[in-house]
Each structure stands twice: as C-alpha cells, then as structure tokens.
N, C-alpha and C positions, 0 to 999 in steps of 0.2 A: 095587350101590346101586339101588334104587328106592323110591316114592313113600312105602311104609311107612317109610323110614328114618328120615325125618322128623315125625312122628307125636311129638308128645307133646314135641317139641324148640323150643327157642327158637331163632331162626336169626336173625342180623344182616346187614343187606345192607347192605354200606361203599361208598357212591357211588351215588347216584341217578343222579346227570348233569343238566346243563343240558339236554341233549337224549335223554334215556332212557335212555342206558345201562343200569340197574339197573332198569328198571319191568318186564324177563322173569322176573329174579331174585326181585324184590317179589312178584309177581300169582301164580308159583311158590311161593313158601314158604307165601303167604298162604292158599292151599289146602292144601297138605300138611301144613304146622307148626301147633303149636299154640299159638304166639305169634311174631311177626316183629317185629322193630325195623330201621325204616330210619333209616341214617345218612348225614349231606351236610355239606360246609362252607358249602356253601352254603343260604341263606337260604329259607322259603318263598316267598314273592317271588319267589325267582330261579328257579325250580323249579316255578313256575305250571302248564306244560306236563306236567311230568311226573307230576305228584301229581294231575294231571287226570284222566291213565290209571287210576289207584288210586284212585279214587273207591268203586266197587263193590266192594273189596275188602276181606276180614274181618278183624280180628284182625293187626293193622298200628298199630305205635306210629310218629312219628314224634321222632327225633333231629336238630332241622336247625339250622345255623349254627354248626355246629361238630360235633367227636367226642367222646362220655363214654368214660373208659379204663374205666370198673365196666362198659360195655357188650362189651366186649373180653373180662373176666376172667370174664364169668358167661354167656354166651350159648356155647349147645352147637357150633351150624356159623355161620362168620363165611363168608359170599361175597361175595366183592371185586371190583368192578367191575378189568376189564384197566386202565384207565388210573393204578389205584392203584401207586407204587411198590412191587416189593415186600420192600424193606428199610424200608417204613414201621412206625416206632419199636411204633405201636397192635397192629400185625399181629405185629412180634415179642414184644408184652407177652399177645397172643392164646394163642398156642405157647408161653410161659413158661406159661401155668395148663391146657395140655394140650386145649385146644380145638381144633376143625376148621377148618383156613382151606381153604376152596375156590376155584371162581368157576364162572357158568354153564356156560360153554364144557368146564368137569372133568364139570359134573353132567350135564350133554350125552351125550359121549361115553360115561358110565358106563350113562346107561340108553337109547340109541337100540339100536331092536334089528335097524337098518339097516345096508347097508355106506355108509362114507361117503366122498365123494370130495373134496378139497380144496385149495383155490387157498390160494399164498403169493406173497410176492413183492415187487418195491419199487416199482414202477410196474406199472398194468395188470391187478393181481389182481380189482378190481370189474368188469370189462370182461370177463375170461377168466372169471370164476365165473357171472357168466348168458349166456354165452356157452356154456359145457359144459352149463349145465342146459339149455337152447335146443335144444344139437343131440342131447341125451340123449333131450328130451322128444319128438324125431320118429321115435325108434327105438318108442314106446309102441305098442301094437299089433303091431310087426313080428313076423313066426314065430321068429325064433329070437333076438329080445331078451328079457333074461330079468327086466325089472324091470316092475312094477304102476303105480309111478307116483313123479313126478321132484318131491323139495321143495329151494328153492332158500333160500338164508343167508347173512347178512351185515352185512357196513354200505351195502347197498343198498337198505335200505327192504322188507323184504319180513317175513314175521311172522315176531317172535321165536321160536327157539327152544326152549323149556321148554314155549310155550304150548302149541306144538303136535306135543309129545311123544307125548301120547296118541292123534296121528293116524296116526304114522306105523308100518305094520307090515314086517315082517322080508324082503319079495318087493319093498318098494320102495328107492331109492335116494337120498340128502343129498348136496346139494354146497355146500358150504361155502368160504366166503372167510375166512382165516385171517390173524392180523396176528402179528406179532410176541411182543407182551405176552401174546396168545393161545395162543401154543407155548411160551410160558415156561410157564405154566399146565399144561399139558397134561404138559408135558415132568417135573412133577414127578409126574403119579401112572403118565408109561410110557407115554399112549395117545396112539395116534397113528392117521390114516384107513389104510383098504384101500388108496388112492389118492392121492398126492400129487402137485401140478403146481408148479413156481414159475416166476414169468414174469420177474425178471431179479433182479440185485444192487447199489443203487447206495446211497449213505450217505443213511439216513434216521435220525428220532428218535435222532438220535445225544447230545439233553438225557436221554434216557433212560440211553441204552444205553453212552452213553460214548463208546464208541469203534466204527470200520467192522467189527472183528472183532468183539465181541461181537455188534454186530448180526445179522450173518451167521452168527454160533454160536447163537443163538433161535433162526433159518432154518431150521437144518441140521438142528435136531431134529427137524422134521418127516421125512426121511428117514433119519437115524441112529436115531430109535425106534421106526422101524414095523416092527410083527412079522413075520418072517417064516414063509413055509407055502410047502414046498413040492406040499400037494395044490389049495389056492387064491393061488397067487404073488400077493406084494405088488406092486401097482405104481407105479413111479417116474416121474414126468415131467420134463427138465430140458430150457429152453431151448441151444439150441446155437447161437443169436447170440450169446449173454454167457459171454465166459469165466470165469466165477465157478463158474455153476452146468455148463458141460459138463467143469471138472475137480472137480464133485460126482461129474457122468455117470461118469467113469472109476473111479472113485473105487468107487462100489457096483455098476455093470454088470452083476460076476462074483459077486456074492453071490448063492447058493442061497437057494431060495424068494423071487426077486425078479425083476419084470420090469424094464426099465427102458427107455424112450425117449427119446433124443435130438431133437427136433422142430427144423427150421430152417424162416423163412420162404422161402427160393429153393425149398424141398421144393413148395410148394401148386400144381397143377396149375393153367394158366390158368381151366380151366372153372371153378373154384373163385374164383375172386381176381374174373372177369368180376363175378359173383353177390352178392357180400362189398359189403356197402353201407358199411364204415368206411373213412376215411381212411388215410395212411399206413403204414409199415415195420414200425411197432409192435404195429398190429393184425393186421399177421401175421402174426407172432411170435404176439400171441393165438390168432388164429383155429390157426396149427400148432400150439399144446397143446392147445386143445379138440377139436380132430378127433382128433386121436391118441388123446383118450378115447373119444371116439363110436366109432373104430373097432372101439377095443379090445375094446369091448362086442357090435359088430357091427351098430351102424347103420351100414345102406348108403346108398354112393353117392347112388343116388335120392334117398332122404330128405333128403340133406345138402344138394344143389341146390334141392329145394323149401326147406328152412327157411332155409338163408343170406339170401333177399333178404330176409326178413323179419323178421329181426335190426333192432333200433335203438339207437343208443348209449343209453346210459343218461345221467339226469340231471347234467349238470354236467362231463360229460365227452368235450370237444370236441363239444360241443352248439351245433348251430346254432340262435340265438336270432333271427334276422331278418336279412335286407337290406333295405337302406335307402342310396337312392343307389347301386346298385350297388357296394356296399360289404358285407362279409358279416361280421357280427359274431358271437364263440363264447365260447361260455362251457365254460370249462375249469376250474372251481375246485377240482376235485379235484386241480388238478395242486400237490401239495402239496411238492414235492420240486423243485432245480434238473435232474436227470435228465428230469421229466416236462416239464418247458418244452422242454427240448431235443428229446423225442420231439415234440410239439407243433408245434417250429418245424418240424420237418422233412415232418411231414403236409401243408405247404402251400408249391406253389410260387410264389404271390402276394406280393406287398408285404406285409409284417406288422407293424402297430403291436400290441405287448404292452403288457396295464397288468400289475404286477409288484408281488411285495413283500408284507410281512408278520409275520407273527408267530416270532421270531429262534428256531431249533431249533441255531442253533450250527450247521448245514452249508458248508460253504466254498461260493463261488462263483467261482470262478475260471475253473473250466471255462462256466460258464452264460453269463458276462461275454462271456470269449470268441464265443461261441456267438451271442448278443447283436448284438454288434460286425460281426459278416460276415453277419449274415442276417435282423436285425431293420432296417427302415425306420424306427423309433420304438419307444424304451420308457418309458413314462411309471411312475414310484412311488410306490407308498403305503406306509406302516406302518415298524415299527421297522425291518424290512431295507432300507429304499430307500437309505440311504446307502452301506451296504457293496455294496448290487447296483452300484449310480452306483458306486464307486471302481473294480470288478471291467470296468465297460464303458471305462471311463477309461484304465484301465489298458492296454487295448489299441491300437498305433499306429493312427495314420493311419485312424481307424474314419469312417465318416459317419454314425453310427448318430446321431439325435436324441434327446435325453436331459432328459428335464421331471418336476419334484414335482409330487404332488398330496395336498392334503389330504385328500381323503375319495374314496372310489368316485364321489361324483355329477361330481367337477370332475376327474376320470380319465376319466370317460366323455367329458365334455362338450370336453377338450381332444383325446382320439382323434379322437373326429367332428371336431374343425375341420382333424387333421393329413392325416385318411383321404381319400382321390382315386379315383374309380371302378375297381375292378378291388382296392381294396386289402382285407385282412384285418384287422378287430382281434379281438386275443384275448387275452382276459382270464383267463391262466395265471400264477399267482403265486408258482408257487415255493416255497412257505411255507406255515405253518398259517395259520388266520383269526383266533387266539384276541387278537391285541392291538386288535381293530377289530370283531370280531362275533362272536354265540354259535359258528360251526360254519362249515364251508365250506361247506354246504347254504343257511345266512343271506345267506352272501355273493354264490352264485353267483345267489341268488332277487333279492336286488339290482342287480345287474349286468344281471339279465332286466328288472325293472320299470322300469330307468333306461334299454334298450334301446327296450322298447318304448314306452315313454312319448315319445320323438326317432319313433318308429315312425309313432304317432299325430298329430303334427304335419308332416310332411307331406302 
C-alpha cells in the first residue's frame, strides 16, 4: 500500500474524537484521496478542537452528529478510529458491500519503510515508549549504531503518524506506543514491529474487551504475529516482574528467528538507578526494557549515563506539580487503571492522601481497596467509581485510612490541602478513565495543575 492507492478513492474516516483521534487519518486521506468524508457522533460544537486542525484541508465533507449507513455502503476505504468497537453494526454493513475497513495504525505499518520498535502494555507503556526513543536517540552518531535518526509515537503528544510518513526513510527507526484496540487492528492484516516490549499485564478496558483474557489475547498478538527471520531475528521483550508476560517469555524463547529478552528491575546496575531521575519499582521495570533495546542495538554504556539524568517524566504521569507547605502535590492522571494507583502508591514513602475515581470501565477494585487501606493516609472521590472505591476501602478491617466525597476536582483539591501536614503527598491517581467528569485525562490532569497552583499562588 501506498499513497497512489488512494487516488481517485473516496475514503471515510469513522471518528474524529473529542480530542483528535481521527485528524492524522483526515489531513491523510485529504491529500491522497480524492474525496474524504468525516464521520462523528458527535456534534460540531463538540469537535471545535479537532475541525480546527482541518481547516487547511481539501476536499473533506463533514458527517457530524451522528453516522449515514449510504456513507458505509458507497465509500471505497472506511478508517476507523481504534476507539470504534469493532462489531459496530456500520463497520459490519461496510464489509457486507465489500468495502475496505482499515484504521491509521494498518495504513502505518503497510507503508513505513522503517524497522519499527513497539511498546504495549497495561501500565507504563507511555513512559517506556519515550523512554526507548530517549535512550535510542544517544546511540545517534555512535560508530557502530546503525539508525539515521529516532521518531517517537503515540498517545504522548508527539506528531501524528500518517503526517509524517513521508519523512521517515528506510536507515531510520519508529517507536511506537501501541494499545490494545491498536493490535486488534493490526492483528487483522498480520503486521506486527521488528520489536516488541510490554511492560506488564493487569485488567484494563475490560467494557471493551470483556473479559482479563481477551485482553491479554489483543496483547499477545503483538508477539504471536511477528515475523520471523532468522537472517534479521525478531525481537521480543517481556518483563520478568509480571508473571503474565515471563510465561509469554517461555512460551516463545525457543522460537527460530526470534530473540527474546527477559528484563527484571533487581537486573539495573546501581550506576544506572543512581542517574534514573523517576520514582519507584515501576520505572524500573521501564527503564529494564528500554535499556534492553538500546543495548540491543548497541548503545553504550557511556551514552546511557549521559542521557538517563536527562530523561523527564512525561505529562500527567507522576508529575510533580508544585509544593506548597512542604507538602508535594502530583499529578498522575494517566493512571487510568486500579494496578497504576497501586504502582503509584508504592513510588512514595511519604503520607499519601489520593483524590480517586472516575469513569466506571467495570474493573474490580478489590485489590486497589486493599492497597488503599494499609498505605493511603487519605482517599478522597470523585465520579461514578467513588462509591464502589469507598465500599472496596471499607471493606477492609481495622483500616485508618480517611475516607471523604467530593463533588468536583476543585472541592477534592481543596479538602486534600486542609487534610495534607508537612512532609505529606497528594496524588491525584484515579484509577479510572476521565470520560464521566471531562473531555480526556489530559483535561483532567490540566485541572488538577490549575487548581494546584492557583492554592500555589496564595500563599
């Protein structure tokens, strides 16, 4: 596949997003095709943002506030944003009239003429995916690294994919953050990276996916479809903290034309861990798959020392927002899952008030509760979970853990600060998506910052 395919083709793109999803796909087809139709359930209005992007863009109808099925039955390539289910009724009445359903992440893969390297995972994947580009991008120059230059991908804010297609040539190297939805994708036309990493296994979008195994079976495509060579070995990465994925490890090892690495964090040499400016056990669980690939590749040691201290977390994820009162407040909105709070809590050996809660994916909390209960000082909630969080801390004897509703992120904040006492932690990990309180957990965590430092600003 490439950019003549589409030539002369009407191409439909199903999902804009509130927050872009669909505007790589759109500003794509709107070059190559000779007619595009974007489709939304949602409204212009709500989509302000994204249709912002698409402004200088040709040859672009807009569908919005709902789906037309005659747009389904007549347009040549339908690309589906990942978040679309895809037993959605439109997409099967697409493939009754013999149309192309794709998504960017297919059209990616088919025309990057890169090797590409790829983080999955259920906690920790945005953190490990610029993390590998980081320590790839200090091999640049070295004599015997053999890549031109490092482009980095994701749901981290960094340029779309499609856009910058036509930049990337065949001497350089993609690292890519991959989700779920995203391998489902993938997994239907066979492609899969040179390179795979996942950084653990614990139940997420399970309103999707159903259930903890299906989950894991998206996952696992990423290593059960990659090709193998044995004159260029595939490479495998599995954490060996999580027993999920090191009896993946066992599991492919011994396959011809495959490399495969087990990473543990007790493996990282102190010189290394001194350097490592992140928090906690988690991130070194990160940091050991990302070295594993710089190695592999053959950046040295030196390089590695230089570029660690210069690593910074990325937005939203245990990001320190300010002290105030000797008191240090973080923003962790990415932590969408009960697994990432618990990574969370354990990064800090401080008093920890969590504000919590959110948008209901159907994840049990039980373990989280627990978790809660013996090592939170204060959990304050918001959103539709805060009741079943509150039954899960309840639930456990004898706790002292302090336990308060809050209507909105401002009166979450503002009851933290009166419970926080110098030397204490709050953090703002919620366990959940943002979707029943704000567009995105990038909205959220932006909140959480302005209400920080605005308490910043008064004293």
């Amino acid at each position: 596949m490439d950019k003549k395919f589409f030539k002369d083709k009407t191409v439909l793109v199903m999902g804009l997003g509130r927050f872009g999803g669909g505007v790589d796909a759109a500003r794509f087809a709107s070059k190559a095709a000779a007619k595009t139709i974007v489709t939304d359930m949602a409204t212009a209005e709500e989509l302000g943002k994204a249709l912002a992007e698409l402004n200088n863009c040709p040859n672009i109808i807009y569908h919005l506030g709902g789906h037309k099925a005659e747009d389904f039955e007549t347009a040549d390539i339908i690309i589906v944003n990942p978040a679309v289910n895809p037993n959605n009724q439109l997409l099967k009445l697409a493939a009754q009239h013999g149309r192309l359903v794709t998504s960017q992440i297919n059209i990616f893969f088919e025309m990057c003429p890169a090797p590409i390297v790829a983080i999955t995972g259920a906690n920790g994947k945005s953190t490990t995916t610029a993390l590998t580009a980081h320590l790839l991008r200090a091999g640049l120059g070295q004599k015997d690294f053999s890549f031109t230059n490092v482009w980095l991908g994701g749901n981290i804010g960094n340029e779309p994919l499609l856009t910058i297609i036509d930049q990337i040539k065949a001497t350089d190297v993609v690292v890519l953050e991959l989700s779920s939805f995203q391998l489902e994708h993938l997994a239907q036309i066979k492609k899969m990276p040179h390179v795979s990493l996942i950084t653990n296994l614990t139940p997420n979008h399970l309103d999707r996916h159903g259930t903890f195994e299906a989950y894991c079976a998206a996952k696992e495509n990423m290593f059960s479809l990659q090709t193998l060579d044995k004159e260029n070995p595939t490479v495998s990465v599995f954490n060996g903290d999580d027993p999920i994925t090191t009896k993946w490890f066992n599991k492919y090892k011994n396959d011809s034309g495959r490399i495969c690495y087990l990473t543990k964090s007790d493996d990282i040499i102190e010189t290394f861990r001194k350097v490592f400016p992140l928090p906690g056990k988690a991130n070194l669980e990160n940091l050991a798959g990302a070295m594993a690939i710089a190695k592999h590749f053959k950046v040295n040691d030196e390089r590695l020392l230089e570029a660690l201290p210069k690593f910074k977390s990325l937005p939203h994820r245990l990001e320190l927002v300010a002290t105030i009162n000797d008191v240090r407040y973080y923003n962790d909105s990415i932590a969408t899952t009960p697994q990432s709070v618990m990574v969370a809590l354990d990064a800090f050996s401080q008093p920890k008030i969590i504000i919590a809660g959110g948008y209901d994916k159907h994840i049990p909390f039980d373990e989280l509760g627990e978790q809660m209960a013996q090592k939170a000082k204060a959990v304050i909630l918001i959103g539709q979970t805060a009741d079943k969080i509150s039954d899960a801390i309840r639930a456990v004897p004898k706790t002292n853990t302090i336990i308060e509703m809050a209507d909105s992120m401002a009166d979450a904040v503002a009851d933290a600060a009166k419970l926080a006492e110098p030397g204490d932690v709050v953090l703002m990990s919620p366990a959940c998506a943002s979707y029943d309180m704000f567009e995105n957990f990038q909205q959220r965590g932006q909140i959480f910052r302005d209400l920080v430092h605005s308490m910043e600003q008064k004293t």
